[in-house]
C-alpha positions as CSV (number, residue, x, y, z in Angstrom):
1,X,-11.7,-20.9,-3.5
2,X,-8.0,-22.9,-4.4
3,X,-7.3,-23.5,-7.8
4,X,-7.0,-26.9,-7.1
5,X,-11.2,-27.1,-6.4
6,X,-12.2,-24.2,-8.8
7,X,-10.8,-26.7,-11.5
8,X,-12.3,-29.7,-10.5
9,X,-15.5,-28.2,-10.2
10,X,-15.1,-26.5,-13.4
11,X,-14.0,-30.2,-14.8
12,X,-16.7,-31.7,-13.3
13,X,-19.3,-29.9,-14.6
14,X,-18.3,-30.5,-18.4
15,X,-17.8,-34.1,-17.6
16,X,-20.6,-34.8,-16.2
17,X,-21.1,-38.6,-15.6
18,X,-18.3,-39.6,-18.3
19,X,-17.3,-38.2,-21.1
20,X,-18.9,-40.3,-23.8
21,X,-15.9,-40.3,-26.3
22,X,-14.0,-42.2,-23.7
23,X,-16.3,-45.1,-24.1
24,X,-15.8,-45.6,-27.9
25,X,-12.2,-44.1,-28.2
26,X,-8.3,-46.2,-28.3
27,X,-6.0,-44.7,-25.8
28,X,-3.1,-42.8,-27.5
29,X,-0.4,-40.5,-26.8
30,X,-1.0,-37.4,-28.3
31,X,0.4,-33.9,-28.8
32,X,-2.3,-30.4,-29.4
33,X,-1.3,-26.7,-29.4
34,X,-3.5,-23.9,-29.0
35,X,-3.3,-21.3,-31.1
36,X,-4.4,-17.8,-31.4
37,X,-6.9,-16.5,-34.1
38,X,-6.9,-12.6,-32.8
39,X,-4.5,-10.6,-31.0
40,X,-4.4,-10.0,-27.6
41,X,-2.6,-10.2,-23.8
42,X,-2.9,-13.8,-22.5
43,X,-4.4,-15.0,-19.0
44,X,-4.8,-18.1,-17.6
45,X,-1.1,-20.1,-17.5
46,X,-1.3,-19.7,-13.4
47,X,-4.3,-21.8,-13.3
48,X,-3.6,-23.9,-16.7
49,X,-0.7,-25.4,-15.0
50,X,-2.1,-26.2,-11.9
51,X,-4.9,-28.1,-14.3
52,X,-1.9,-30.1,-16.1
53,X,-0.3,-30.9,-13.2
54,X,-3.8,-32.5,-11.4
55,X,-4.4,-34.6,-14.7
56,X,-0.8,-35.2,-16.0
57,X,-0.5,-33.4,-18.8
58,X,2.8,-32.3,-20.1
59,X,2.8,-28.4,-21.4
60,X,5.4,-26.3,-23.2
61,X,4.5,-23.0,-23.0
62,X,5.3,-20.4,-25.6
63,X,3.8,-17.1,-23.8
64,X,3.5,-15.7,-20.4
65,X,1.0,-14.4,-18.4
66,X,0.3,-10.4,-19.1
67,X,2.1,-11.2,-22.6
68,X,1.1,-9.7,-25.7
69,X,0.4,-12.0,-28.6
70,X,-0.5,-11.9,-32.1
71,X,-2.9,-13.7,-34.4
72,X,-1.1,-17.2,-35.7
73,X,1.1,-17.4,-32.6
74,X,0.7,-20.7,-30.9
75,X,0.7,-20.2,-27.5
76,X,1.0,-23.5,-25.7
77,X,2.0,-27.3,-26.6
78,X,0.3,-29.7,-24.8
79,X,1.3,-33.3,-24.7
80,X,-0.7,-36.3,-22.9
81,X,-3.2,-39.3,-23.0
82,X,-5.6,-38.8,-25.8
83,X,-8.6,-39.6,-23.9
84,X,-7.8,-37.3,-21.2
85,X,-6.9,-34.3,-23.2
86,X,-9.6,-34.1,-25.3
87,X,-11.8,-34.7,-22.1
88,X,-10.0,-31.3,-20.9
89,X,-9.8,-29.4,-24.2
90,X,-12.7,-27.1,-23.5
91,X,-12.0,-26.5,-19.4
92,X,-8.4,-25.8,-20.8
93,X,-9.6,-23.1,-23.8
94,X,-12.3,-21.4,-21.3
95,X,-9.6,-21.2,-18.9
96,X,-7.8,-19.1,-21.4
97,X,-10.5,-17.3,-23.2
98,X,-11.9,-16.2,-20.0
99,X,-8.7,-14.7,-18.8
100,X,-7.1,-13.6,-21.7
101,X,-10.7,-11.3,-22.6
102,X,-10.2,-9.6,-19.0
103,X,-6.7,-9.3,-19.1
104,X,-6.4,-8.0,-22.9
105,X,-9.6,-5.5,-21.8
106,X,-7.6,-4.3,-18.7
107,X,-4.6,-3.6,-20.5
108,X,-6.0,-1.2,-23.0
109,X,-7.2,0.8,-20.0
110,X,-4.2,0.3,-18.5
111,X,-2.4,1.8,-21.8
112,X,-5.1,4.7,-21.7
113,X,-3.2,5.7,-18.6
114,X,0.3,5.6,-19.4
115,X,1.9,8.6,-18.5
116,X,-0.2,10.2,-15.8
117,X,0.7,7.9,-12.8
118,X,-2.8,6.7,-12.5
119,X,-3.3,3.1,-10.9
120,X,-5.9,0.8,-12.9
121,X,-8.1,-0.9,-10.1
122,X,-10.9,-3.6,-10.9
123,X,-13.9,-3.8,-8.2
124,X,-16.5,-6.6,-7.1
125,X,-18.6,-6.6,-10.0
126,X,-17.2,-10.1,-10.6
127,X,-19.4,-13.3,-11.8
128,X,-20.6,-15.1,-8.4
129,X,-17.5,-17.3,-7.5
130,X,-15.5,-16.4,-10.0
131,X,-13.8,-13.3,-8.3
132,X,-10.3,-14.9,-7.3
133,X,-10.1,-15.8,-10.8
134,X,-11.4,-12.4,-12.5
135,X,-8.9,-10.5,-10.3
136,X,-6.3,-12.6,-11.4
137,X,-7.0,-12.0,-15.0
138,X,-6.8,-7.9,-14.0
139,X,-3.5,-8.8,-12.7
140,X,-2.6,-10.2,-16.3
141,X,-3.5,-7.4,-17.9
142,X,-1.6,-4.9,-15.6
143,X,-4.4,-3.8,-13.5
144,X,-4.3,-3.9,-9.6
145,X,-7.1,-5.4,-7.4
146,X,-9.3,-3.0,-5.1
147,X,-11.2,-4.8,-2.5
148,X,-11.2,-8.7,-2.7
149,X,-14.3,-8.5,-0.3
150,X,-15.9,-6.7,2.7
151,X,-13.5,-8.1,5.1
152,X,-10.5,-6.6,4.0
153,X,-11.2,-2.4,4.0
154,X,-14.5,-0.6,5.2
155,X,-16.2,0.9,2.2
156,X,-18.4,3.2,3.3
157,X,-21.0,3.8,0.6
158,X,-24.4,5.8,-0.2
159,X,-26.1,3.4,1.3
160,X,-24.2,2.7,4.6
161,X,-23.9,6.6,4.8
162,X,-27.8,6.8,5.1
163,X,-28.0,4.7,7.9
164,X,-25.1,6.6,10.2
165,X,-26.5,9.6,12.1
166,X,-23.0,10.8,13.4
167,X,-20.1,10.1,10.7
168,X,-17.5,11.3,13.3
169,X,-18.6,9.1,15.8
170,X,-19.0,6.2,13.6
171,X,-15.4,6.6,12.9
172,X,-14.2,6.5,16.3
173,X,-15.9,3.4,16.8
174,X,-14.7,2.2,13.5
175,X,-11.1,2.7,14.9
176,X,-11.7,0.9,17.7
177,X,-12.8,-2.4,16.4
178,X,-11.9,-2.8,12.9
179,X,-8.2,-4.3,12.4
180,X,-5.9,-2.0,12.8
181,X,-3.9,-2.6,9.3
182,X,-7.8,-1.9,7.0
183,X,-8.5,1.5,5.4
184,X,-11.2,3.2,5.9
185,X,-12.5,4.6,2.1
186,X,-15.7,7.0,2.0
187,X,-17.8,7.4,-1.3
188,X,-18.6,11.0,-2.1
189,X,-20.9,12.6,-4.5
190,X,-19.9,16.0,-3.7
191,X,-17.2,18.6,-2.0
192,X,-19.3,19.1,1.0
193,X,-19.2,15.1,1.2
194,X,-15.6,15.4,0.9
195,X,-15.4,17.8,3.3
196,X,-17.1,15.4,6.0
197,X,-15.2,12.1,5.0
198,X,-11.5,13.8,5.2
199,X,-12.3,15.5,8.5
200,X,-13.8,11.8,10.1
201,X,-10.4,10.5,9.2
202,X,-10.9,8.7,5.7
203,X,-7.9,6.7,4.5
204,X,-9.1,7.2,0.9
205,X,-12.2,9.2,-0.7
206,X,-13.8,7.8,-3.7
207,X,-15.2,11.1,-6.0
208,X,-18.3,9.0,-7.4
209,X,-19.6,9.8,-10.9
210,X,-17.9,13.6,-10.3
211,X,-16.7,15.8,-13.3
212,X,-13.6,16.5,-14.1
213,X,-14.5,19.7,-12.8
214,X,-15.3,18.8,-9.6
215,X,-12.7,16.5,-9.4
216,X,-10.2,18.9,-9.7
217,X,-12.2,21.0,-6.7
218,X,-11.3,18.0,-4.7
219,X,-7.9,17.4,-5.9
220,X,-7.1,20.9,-4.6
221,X,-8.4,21.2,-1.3
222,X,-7.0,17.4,-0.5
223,X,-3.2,18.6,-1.6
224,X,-3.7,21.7,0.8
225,X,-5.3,20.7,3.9
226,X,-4.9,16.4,3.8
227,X,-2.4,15.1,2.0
228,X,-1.6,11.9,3.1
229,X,-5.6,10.7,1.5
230,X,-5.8,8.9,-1.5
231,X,-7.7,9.8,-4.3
232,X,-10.2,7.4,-6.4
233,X,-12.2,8.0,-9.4
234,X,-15.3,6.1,-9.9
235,X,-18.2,5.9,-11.9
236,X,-18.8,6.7,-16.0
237,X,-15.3,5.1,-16.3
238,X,-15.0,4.2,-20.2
239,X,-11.9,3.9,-22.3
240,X,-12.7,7.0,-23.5
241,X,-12.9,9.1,-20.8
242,X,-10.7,7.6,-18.7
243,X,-7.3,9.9,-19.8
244,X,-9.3,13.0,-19.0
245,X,-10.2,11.7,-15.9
246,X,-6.7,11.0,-14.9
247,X,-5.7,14.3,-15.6
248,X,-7.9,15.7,-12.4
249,X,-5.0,14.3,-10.3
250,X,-6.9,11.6,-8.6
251,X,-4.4,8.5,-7.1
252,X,-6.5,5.9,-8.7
253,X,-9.3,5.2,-11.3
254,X,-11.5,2.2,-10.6
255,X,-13.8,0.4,-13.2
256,X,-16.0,-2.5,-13.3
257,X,-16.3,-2.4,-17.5
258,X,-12.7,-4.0,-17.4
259,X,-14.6,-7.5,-16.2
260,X,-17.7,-7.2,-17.1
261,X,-17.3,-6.1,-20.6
262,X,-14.8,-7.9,-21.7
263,X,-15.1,-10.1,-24.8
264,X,-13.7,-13.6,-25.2
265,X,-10.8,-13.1,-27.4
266,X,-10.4,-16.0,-30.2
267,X,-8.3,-19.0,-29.2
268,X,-8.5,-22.4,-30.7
269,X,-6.7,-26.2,-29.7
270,X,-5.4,-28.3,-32.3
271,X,-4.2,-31.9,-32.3
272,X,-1.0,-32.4,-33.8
């Protein structure tokens, strides 16, 4: 979905049939800030501008996206219409909230990781038609996307696995008619799993819900016999496990906790 109709839908839904302050309210010129009342990494600008720009407000930002902010920093002036502005103040703060949570979540895995060389990737456990905008808030907080959706690499889980007879076959027909820039990534509970998904020509092998242990099995027989397959780490992902799972010396951790338990952080809009 563009920005341009995820906000007016989002606006539209607040609004309803007419914001009833409008009705009783003198049209002004006014000036708010939003401010910050806990610490955290800030989301949201990319699509706060675009939201000021479709309904002609003027903003002054004091903070970036994937910035670092402390409580009592005001993050953004906003000048404009009265009547407009406060019809926007809450699409505005959720906007911000929203993001910020994710990205300020993803960054403390993110900072969990410094040092090993480990990439931080979200997945699609995202709100229904919210992903775009989740994934963007990963991006905020230093993570990187994984899939944005089945169309753009073959995930090839449990699941699928149970309904393919011959994997090596499957993959030869997978060559042949998927694009031929999309990776092929296999989940695998186990090293005999692993075996089988590196020897049908896997682009990447997800270890799913392994032990370190095992991991490191993995890690081992990867380096020595194919090296050029990437390495994930899924499943049991929590900020504090996820240093000693980076030690195995997977490429990549994934987690869906960085989206979908992330808190709203506590942001507040002030008229000046």
């Amino acid at each position: 979905m563009l920005k341009e109709d995820f906000i007016k839908a989002m606006v539209a839904e607040d609004i309803g049939r007419g914001d009833l302050f409008t009705r009783i309210s003198e049209s002004k010129e006014v000036r708010a800030y939003i401010i910050a009342k806990s610490d955290g990494v800030f989301g949201g600008r990319e699509y706060i501008d675009v939201l000021a720009k479709m309904y002609g407000l003027a903003l002054t930002w004091e903070v970036k996206d994937g910035e670092a902010f402390k409580k009592g920093k005001k993050l953004l002036f906003i000048a404009g219409e009265s009547k407009q502005l406060l019809s926007l103040e809450r699409s505005i703060l959720d906007i911000a909230l929203h993001a910020s949570g994710i990205a300020t979540m993803t960054n403390r895995y993110v900072k969990a990781l410094e040092g090993s060389g480990v990439k931080l990737l979200d997945t699609r456990k995202t709100r229904p038609m919210l992903r775009a905008f989740e994934k963007y808030a990963v991006r905020c907080g230093g993570g990187i996307n994984h899939r944005m959706g089945l169309d753009d690499c073959l995930m090839l889980k449990d699941t699928h696995l149970k309904t393919i007879d011959d994997l090596d076959a499957f993959m030869q027909e997978v060559r042949r008619k998927i694009p031929f820039t999309s990776k092929v990534e296999i989940e695998c509970e186990d090293m005999a799993m692993v075996e089988r998904a590196m020897k049908a020509g896997a682009d990447i092998v997800m270890c799913d819900n392994m032990s370190v242990a095992q991991m490191k099995e993995v890690v081992v027989f990867r380096d020595a016999h194919y090296p050029h397959i990437l390495l994930e780490a899924s499943g049991n992902v929590t900020l504090e496990t996820i240093s000693e799972i980076a030690q195995s010396g997977v490429d990549a951790i994934s987690s869906g906790a960085i989206i979908h338990q992330a808190t709203w952080i506590d942001l507040s809009m002030k008229v000046l």
